[in-house]
N, C-alpha and C positions, 0 to 999 in steps of 0.2 A: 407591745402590740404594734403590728405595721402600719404606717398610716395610711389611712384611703388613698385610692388611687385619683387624681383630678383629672379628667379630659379636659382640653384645649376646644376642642369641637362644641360649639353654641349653638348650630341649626343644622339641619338634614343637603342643605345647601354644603356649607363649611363642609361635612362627610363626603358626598359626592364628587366633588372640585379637589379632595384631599388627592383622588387619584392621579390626576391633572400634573398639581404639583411632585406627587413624590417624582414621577417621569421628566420633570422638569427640570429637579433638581441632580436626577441622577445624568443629565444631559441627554435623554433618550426623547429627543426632540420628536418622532417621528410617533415612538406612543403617545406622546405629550396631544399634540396636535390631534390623533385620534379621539383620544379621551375627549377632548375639549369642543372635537363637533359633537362627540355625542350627549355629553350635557348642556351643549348648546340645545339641541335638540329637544330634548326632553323637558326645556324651560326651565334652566339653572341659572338662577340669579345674577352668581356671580358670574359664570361664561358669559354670560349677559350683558356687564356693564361696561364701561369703559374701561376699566384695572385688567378686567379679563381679556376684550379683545386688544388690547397694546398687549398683553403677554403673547397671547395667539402670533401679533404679527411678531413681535420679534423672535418667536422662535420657527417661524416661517422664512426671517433673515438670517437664522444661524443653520438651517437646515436647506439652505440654498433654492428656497423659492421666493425671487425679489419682486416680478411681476404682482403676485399677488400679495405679497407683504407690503408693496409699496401704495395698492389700493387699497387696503386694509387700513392703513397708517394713516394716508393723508387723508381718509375720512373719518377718524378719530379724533385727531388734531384742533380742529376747531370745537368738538363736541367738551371736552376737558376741561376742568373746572377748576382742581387744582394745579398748582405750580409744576410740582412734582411729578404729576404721572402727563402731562404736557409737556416739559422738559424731556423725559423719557422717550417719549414719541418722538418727537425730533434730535433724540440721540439716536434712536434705531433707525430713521431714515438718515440720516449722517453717515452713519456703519455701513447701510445698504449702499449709499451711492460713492461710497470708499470703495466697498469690495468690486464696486463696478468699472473704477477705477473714471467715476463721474465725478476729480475734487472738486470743480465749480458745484457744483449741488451739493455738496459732502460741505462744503465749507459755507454755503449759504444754510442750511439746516441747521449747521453747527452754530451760526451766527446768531439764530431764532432763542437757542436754550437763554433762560434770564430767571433771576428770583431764586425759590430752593431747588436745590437738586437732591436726590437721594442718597443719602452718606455712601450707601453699596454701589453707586453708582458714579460716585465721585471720583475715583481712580481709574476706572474705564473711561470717564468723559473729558479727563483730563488728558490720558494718555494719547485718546483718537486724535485733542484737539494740536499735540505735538507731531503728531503722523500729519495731520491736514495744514497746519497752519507754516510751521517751520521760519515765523519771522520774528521773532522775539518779542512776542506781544504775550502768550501765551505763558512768561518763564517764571520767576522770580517771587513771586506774590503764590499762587498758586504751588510753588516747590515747598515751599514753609506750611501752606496748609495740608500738604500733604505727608509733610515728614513723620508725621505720628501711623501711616500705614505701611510706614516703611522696612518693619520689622517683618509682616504680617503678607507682605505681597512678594512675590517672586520676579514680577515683572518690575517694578522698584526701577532695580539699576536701568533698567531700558528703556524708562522715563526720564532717569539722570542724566542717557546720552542725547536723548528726541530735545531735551532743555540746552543740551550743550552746543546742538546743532542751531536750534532757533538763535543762540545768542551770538555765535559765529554769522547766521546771515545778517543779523542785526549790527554786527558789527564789535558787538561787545566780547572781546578777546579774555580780558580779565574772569569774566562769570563764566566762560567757555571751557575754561582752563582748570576752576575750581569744580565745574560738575563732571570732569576726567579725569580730573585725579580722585575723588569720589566713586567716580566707576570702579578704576582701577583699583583701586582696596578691596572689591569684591573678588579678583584673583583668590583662586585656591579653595571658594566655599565647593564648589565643581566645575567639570568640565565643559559647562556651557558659559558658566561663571569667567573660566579664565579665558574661553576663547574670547569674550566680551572683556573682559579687563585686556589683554593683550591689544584689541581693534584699539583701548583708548589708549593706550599710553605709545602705541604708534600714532596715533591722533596728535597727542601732546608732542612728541620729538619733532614731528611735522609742524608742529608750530613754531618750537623753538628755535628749526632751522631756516623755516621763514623768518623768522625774528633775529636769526644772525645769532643764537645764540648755544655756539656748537657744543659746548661743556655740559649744557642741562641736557640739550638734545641726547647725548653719549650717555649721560645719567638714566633718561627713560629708556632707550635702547637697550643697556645691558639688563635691565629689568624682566626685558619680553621673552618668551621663551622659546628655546629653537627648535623646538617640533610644536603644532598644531596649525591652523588654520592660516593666522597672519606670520608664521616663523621664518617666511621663505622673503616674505615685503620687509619684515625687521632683521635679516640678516646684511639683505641685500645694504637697507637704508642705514647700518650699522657701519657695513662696510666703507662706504661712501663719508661717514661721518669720520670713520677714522682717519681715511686718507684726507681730509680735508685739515685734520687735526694732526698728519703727518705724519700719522702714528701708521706706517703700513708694514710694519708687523703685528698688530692688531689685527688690520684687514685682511691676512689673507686666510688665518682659519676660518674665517666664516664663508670666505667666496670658498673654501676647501669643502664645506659642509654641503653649502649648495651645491656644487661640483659634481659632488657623488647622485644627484637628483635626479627625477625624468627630467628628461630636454623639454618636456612637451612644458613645462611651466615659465612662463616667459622670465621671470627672477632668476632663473637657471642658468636660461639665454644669453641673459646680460654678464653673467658671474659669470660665465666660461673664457670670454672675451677679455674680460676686466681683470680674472685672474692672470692669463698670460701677460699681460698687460704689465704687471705689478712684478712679475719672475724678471720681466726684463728690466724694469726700472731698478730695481734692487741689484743688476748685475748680476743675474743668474739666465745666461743665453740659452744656454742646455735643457733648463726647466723651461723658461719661455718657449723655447721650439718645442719641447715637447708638448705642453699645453695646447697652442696652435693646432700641432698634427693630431692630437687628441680630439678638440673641440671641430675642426673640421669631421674628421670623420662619424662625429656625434649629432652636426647637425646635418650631413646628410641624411643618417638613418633618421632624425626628426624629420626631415622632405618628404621619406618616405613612408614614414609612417601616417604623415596627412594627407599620402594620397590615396592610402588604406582608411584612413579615416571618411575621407569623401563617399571613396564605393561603400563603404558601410551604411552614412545617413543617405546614401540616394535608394538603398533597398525600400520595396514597397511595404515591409511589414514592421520598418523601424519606428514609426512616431507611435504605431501602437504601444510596440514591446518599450519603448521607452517608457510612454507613461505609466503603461502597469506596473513595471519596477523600477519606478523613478530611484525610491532608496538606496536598490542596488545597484542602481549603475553608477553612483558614487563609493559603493564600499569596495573593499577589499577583496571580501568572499565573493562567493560565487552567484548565481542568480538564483531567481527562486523568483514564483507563480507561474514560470512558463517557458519553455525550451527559447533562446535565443534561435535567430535565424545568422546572424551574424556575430563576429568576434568585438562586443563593444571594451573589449580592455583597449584596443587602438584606437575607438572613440572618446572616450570617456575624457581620459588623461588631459584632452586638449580644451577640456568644455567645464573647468573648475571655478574659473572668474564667471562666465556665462551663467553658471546655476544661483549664480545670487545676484542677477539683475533683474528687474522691474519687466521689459517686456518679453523675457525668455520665463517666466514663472506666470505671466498671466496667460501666453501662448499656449503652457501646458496645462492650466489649470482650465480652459475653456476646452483643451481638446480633451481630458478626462470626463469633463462634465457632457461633453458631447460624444463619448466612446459611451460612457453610461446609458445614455439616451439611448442610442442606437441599440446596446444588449436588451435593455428593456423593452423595446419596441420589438424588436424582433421575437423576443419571447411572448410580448403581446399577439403578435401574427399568428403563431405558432397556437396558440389556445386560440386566437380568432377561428382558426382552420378547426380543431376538434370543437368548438359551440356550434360549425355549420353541421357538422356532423350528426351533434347532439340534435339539432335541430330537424335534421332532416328526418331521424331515426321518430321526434315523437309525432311526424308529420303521419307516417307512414302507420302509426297505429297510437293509436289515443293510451292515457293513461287509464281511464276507465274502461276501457276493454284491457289493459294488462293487467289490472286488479281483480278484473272479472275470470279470466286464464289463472290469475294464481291459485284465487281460491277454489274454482273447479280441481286442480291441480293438487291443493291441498285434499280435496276429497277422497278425491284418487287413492294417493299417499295412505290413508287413516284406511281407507277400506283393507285395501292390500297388506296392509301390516297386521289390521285384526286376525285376517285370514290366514298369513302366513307365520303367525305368532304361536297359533294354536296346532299348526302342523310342526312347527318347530319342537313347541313343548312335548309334541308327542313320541317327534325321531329322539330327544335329548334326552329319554327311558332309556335309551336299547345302550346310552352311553356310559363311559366311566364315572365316577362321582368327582375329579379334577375337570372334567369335559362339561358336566351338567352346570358345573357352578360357574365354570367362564362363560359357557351359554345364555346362564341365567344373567349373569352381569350386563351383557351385550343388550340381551331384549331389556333389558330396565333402562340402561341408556339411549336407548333408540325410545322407548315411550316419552320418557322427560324431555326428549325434543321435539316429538310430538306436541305435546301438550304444547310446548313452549309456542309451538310453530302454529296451535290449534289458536292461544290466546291472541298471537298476530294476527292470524283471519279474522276474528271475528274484532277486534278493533276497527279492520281494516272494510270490512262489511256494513259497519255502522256511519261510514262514512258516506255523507250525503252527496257530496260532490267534489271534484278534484277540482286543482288549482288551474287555471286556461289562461294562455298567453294572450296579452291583448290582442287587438287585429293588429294593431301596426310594429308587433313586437318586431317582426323578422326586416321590417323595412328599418326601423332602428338599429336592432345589430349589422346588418349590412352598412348602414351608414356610419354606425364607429368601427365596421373593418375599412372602410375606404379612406375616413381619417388617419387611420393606423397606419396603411400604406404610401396616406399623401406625406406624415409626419416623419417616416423613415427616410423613405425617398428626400427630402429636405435636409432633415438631419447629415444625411448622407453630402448630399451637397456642398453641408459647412464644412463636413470633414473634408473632403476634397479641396476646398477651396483655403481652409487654415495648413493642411499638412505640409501643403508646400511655403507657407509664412513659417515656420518651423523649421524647417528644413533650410530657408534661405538665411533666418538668422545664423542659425549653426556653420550654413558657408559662409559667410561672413566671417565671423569669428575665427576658422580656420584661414580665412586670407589673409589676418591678421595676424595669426602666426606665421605663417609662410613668408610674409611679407621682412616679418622680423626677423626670420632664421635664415629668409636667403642674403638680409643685410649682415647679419654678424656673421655668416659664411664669407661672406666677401671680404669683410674684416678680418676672421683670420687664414683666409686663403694670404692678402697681403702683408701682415704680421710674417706667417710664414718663410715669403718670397724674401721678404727683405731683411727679417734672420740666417736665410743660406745666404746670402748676399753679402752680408756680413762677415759669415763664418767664413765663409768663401777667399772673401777679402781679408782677414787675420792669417788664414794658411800662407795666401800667395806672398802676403808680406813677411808671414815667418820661414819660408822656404827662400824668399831673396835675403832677409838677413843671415841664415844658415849659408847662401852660397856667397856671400860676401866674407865674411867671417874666412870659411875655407879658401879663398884667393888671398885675403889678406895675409894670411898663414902660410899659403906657400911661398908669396912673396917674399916674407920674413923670409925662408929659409934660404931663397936665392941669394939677398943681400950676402949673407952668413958663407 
């Protein structure tokens, strides 16, 4: 026999807030929040208390509205009785004035949490406090009690690196050292895995070589791998280790790897140079010139392609198209949401270090939030325009005179059908008996909607009076269409005023390569100069030993 079934649910409260949660949990912040006015609304306990509005605000903070989250919050704050959902509060306003990129408040919020925290909350509050804190206050004590979620959490290792960072400013090298090699055993679970395992253990050889310590340093290096994210900084810093180690037959397959790369990567830059460099020192002039004439002609088409790159981000429709397909304009493939106006492959290549800084990811993330706003508003206007519409339409005839018209109208209809049913039935004698029966079919379907339409009237008859717009209905709509338009018009404004903050980091970032390719251009424009100079000088000297040689020779045969 199955056993009874137990519900969870103990009050009618519990039932209605269930909804709240399930959209809570499935991340769908934006039902969540509906749901949660409207059992507000209707006097639901739990929406009600303090547990329920901290959830409200915090998913008010994850669904990107701070303003009101942050009113919400800090007027719960002091209401809170327990530890726990007090602590909470001032983790979700920590988060908020993180994501605002406010760490003075992020870390003073952070500073308030004390007492219990909530176990599911434990790993998020620790990991914020390694984002905000980063001085080694934060590391060692805290790592231990977290190692039991360590199985179970994804983001784990990326608290192992936030701890390795704080013990590095703290100064502790030893513990810095031990939560990077740590990381780097996560290589190989995936590919986001190893891009993160590869960042630490170029972490670690950069320590080693600060440490004077070239053999470990060589040891993490050959470890790292040479295609993903950091493959181009670990070949380069490979390279470099080897020749310091002397070893420069080591170094040069890797500047060889690099070699074959866009120019546009500055590690490319440096290896093109470094390699000819290495041809000549090893006594290969041949290779070295050619290296030279090579990378010369390599970094001019890089000049040029930044100056392709310029007219591109100065187009007026680039910070858009940028944002909308942020994704793609790092991949490979092709674009997608929306036709390019310009060719960003001659963009892109140059703006790879750029995409994982702090104020080039807040720059876009404010101008998406604010491309948003704008579609929205505008789509706001757009139904603005048909409600004056609608408005004006039930100015000009009431709804109780249109109900009045329908059902005269219905009258009509029911008379005329009687009449012409019965002429109908009459012509539909003289016809075939295939003819009578699709006849008959026809008048039966036209009565059933009749009736249907007869039941509408008289519903609609029994109504006592219609619904009337207040007097000051239309001065209201009018005043949230002029909001509508003062808020566009604004919005507008930031765009304007951010696209070219966008636009000027990206110059930047380009003069930074320029600056760098027209230096290793100079370098090996002189490399060059002073290999034919050379060459130059071996012939003239082997063509005067050749014509001495032949004098001496004839001399000889004079004596004779």
């Amino acid at each position: 026999m199955a056993a009874p079934f137990e519900s969870h649910v103990h009050s009618r409260a519990e039932l209605e807030y269930g909804v709240v949660l399930f959209d809570y949990f499935q991340q769908d912040y934006f039902s969540a929040l509906v749901e949660h006015e409207y059992t507000s609304e209707i006097g639901n306990t739990i929406a009600l208390d303090t547990e329920g509005e901290m959830l409200s605000g915090g998913m008010m903070v994850s669904y990107g509205m701070p303003d009101e989250a942050e009113r919400n919050l800090a007027a719960l704050v002091n209401s809170a009785t327990k530890d726990t959902v007090r602590n909470r509060i001032w983790y979700y306003l920590a988060k908020l004035h993180y994501n605002k990129s406010q760490l003075d408040q992020a870390y003073a919020a952070l500073d308030r949490i004390s007492g219990d925290v909530d176990p599911e909350l434990h790993f998020d509050y620790h990991y914020l406090a390694t984002l905000i804190r980063n001085d080694g206050s934060h590391t060692q004590e805290q790592k231990e009690a977290l190692k039991p979620l360590s199985k179970n959490n994804p983001a784990y290792p990326y608290l192992l690196f936030n701890f390795a960072i704080g013990h590095l400013n703290s100064g502790d090298l030893g513990s810095a050292v031990v939560n990077l090699e740590e990381v780097s055993r996560y290589s190989g679970t995936n590919e986001e895995m190893s891009v993160l395992g590869d960042r630490a253990k170029h972490g670690l050889a950069q320590l080693a070589l600060q440490a004077g310590n070239l053999p470990q340093a060589w040891l993490y290096l050959q470890n790292i791998r040479t295609t993903g994210l950091y493959s181009n900084r670990a070949l380069l810093s490979y390279a470099w280790s080897a020749i310091k180690l002397k070893r420069f037959n080591d170094a040069i397959p890797a500047l060889e790897i690099l070699n074959s790369r866009s120019i546009a990567i500055p590690e490319v830059q440096e290896a093109k140079v470094l390699l000819a460099h290495l041809y000549e020192q090893e006594g290969s002039p041949r290779k070295a010139l050619k290296g030279n004439l090579l990378a010369e002609k390599q970094f001019r088409e890089g000049l040029n392609m930044l100056q392709q790159a310029r007219g591109a981000i100065s187009d007026l429709d680039v910070p858009r198209e940028f944002v909308a397909n942020l994704e793609a304009v790092m991949d490979s493939e092709d674009w997608y949401g929306s036709k390019p106006s310009v060719d960003y492959k001659k963009l892109t290549p140059f703006l790879v270090d750029l995409m994982s800084s702090n104020p080039f990811n807040e720059t876009l993330r404010e101008l998406a939030d604010l491309y948003a706003l704008e579609a929205n508003l505008e789509n706001w206007k757009i139904q603005a325009e048909e409600h004056l519409i609608i408005l004006k339409a039930t100015k000009q005839k009431s709804m109780a005179e249109r109900i009045k018209e329908a059902l005269e109208r219905k009258k009509v209809l029911s008379a005329q059908f009687t009449q012409d049913s019965a002429d109908l039935r009459l012509h539909a004698l003289t016809l075939s008996e295939e003819e009578q029966a699709r006849m008959d079919a026809l008048l039966q379907t036209t009565q059933r909607e009749l009736e249907a339409l007869d039941k509408l009237a008289q519903q609609m008859a029994q109504v006592e009076s219609v619904y009337q717009h207040p007097a000051d209905y239309e001065s209201q709509v009018q005043q949230k269409h002029k909001e509508i338009e003062e808020k566009l018009e604004k919005t507008r404004a930031y765009i304007a005023r951010l696209e070219p903050v966008m636009r000027d980091i990206v110059n930047k970032e380009l003069n930074k390569h320029e600056d760098r390719m027209g230096y290793y251009l100079a370098q090996s424009r002189l490399a060059k100069a002073r290999l034919y100079d050379s060459t130059l000088l071996e012939l003239e000297r082997a063509q005067g030993d050749g014509a001495s040689g032949t004098k001496a020779k004839s001399n000889g045969e004079q004596v004779k």
